[in-house]
C-alpha positions in Angstrom: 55.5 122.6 124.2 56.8 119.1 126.0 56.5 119.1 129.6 60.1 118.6 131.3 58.9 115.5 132.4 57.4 114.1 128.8 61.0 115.4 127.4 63.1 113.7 129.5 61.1 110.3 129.0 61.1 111.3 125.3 64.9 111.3 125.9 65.4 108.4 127.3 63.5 106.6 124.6 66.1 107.9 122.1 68.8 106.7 124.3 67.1 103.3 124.6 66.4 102.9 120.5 69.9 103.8 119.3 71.4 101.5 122.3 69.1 98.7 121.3 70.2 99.2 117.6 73.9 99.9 118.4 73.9 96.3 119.7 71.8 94.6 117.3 74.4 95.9 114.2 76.8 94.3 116.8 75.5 91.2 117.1 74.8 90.7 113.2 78.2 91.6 112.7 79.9 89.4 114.9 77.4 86.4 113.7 78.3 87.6 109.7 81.8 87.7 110.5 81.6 84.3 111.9 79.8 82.4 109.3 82.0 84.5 106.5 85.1 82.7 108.0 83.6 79.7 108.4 82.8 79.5 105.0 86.4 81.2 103.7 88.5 78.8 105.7 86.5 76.0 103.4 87.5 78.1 100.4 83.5 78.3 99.9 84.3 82.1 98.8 80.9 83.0 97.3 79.3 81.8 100.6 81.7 83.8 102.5 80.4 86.9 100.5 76.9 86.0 100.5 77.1 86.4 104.7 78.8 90.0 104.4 76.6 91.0 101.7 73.6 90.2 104.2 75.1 93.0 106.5 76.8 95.4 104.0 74.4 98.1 103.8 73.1 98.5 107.3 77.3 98.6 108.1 78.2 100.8 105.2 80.1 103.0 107.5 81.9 100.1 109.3 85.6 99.9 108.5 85.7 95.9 109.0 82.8 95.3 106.9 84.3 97.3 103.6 88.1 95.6 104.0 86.4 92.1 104.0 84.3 93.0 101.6 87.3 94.0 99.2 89.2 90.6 100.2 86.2 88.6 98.9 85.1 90.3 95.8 88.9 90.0 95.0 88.5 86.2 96.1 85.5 85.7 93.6 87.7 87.4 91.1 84.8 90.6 91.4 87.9 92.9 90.9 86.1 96.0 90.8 84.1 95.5 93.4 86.8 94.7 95.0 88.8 98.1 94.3 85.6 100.1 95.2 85.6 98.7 99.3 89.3 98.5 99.9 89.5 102.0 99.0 86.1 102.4 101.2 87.5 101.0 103.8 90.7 103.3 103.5 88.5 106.4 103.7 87.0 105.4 106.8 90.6 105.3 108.2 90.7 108.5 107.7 93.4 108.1 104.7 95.6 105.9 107.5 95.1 102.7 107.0 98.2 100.5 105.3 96.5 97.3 105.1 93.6 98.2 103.3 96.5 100.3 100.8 97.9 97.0 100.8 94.5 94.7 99.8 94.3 97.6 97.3 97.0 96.2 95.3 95.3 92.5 95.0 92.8 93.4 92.2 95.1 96.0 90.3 97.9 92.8 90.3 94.9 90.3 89.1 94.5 93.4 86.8 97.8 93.7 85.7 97.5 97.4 86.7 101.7 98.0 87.7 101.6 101.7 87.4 98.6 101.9 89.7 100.4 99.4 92.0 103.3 101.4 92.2 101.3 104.5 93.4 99.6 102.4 95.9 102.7 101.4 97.2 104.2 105.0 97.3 100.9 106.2 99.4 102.1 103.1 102.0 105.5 104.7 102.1 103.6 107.9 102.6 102.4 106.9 106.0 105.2 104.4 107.0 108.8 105.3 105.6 110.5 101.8 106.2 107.4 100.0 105.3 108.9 95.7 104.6 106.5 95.0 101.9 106.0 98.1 100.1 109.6 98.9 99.8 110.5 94.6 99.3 107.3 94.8 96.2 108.8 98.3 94.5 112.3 96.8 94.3 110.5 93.8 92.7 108.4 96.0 90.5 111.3 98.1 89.5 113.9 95.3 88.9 111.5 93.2 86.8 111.6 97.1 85.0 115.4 96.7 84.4 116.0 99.9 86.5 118.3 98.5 89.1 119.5 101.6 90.5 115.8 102.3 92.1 115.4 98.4 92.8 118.7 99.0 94.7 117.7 102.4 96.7 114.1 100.4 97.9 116.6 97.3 99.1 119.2 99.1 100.9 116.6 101.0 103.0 115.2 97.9 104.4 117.8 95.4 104.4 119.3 97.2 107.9 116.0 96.7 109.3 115.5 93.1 107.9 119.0 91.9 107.3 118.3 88.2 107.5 115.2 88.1 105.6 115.5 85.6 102.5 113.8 87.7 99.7 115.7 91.0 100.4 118.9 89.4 100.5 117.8 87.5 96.6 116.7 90.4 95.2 119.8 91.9 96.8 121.9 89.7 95.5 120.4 89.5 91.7 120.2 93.7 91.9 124.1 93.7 92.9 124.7 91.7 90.4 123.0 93.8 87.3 124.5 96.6 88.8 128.3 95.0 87.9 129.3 94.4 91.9 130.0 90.5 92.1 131.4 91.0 95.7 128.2 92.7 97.3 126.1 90.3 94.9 127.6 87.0 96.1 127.0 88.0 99.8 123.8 88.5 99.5 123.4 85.5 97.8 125.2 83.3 100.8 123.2 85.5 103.1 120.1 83.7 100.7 121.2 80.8 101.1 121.7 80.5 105.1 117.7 81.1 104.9 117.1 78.8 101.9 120.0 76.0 101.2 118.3 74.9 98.5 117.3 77.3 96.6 117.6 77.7 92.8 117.9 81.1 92.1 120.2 82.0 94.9 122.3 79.1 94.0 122.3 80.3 90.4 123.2 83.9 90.9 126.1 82.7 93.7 127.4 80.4 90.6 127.6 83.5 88.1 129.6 85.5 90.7 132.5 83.3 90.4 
């Protein structure tokens, strides 16, 4: 048996190694994180991995460490690798977190994976209904799909909470105008246009609605 005394000092050491350690991950985070960045905003990728690779299994549980990971295996074209942290990184947000949902959808693009895209996108919507870029990419995904009528339902959802943005009112305006409705299709396109005078595409589909 410990004395109360040799206990409490026994204790204390605990208390003293974990805080000692809680700060020394810290630190090698933060000076990781820093060199990573340097390196990224040189486009050195492989670099930038290399410093978060240094720190990656002593802060395996570390939500930060996994999404960067995933960015940077998808920058080195490591697309599995890639898939394998982002969805890390999502399970250490407790199922929560959209932008790592979002990174998701980088590798399974470079992969030409749609359908898995699509799901990815659906999960986002799980967690946040009026979600811009989830609901902007599905109307993409599903008007590139000729199925207009489901491009259409993803655009009108959001275009009352973004009503000025350029690519809502194009794909607007081009899904209007599969769908046989010149008027709503030509607004949209003007509405493109006010954004983006010179643009092609809204120029093109504002020229067919005559």
């Amino acid at each position: 048996m410990f004395s109360k005394k040799t206990t409490l000092i026994l204790v204390l050491f605990i208390i003293a190694f974990i805080s000692y350690n809680c700060k020394d991950r810290q630190a090698d985070k933060l000076s990781a994180f820093t060199k990573s960045i340097a390196y990224e905003t040189e486009k050195k990728y492989d670099l930038a991995l290399s410093e978060m690779e240094k720190i990656k299994s002593d802060l395996s549980d570390d939500y930060f460490t996994n999404l960067r990971l995933g960015w940077l295996y998808y920058n080195t074209k490591k697309y599995q690798e890639s898939i394998k942290y982002y969805n890390k990184a999502f399970a250490l947000s407790n199922n929560k977190s959209i932008e790592a949902l979002l990174g998701l959808t980088y590798p399974y693009d470079a992969l030409s994976k749609t359908e898995e895209i699509i799901s990815i996108y659906k999960n986002v919507l799980e967690i946040d209904n009026n979600n811009y870029t989830a609901n902007l990419k599905l109307a993409i995904i599903y008007y590139y799909k000729t199925n207009y009528q489901t491009a259409k339902s993803f655009l009108d959802k959001i275009y009352p909470l973004y009503s000025s943005d350029y690519y809502i009112n194009l794909y607007s305006g081009w899904t209007y105008y599969k769908l046989n409705n010149k008027t709503k299709a030509k607004e949209y396109f003007i509405n493109a246009l006010i954004n983006n005078g010179n643009d092609a595409s809204a120029k093109e589909g504002l020229e067919a609605c005559r």
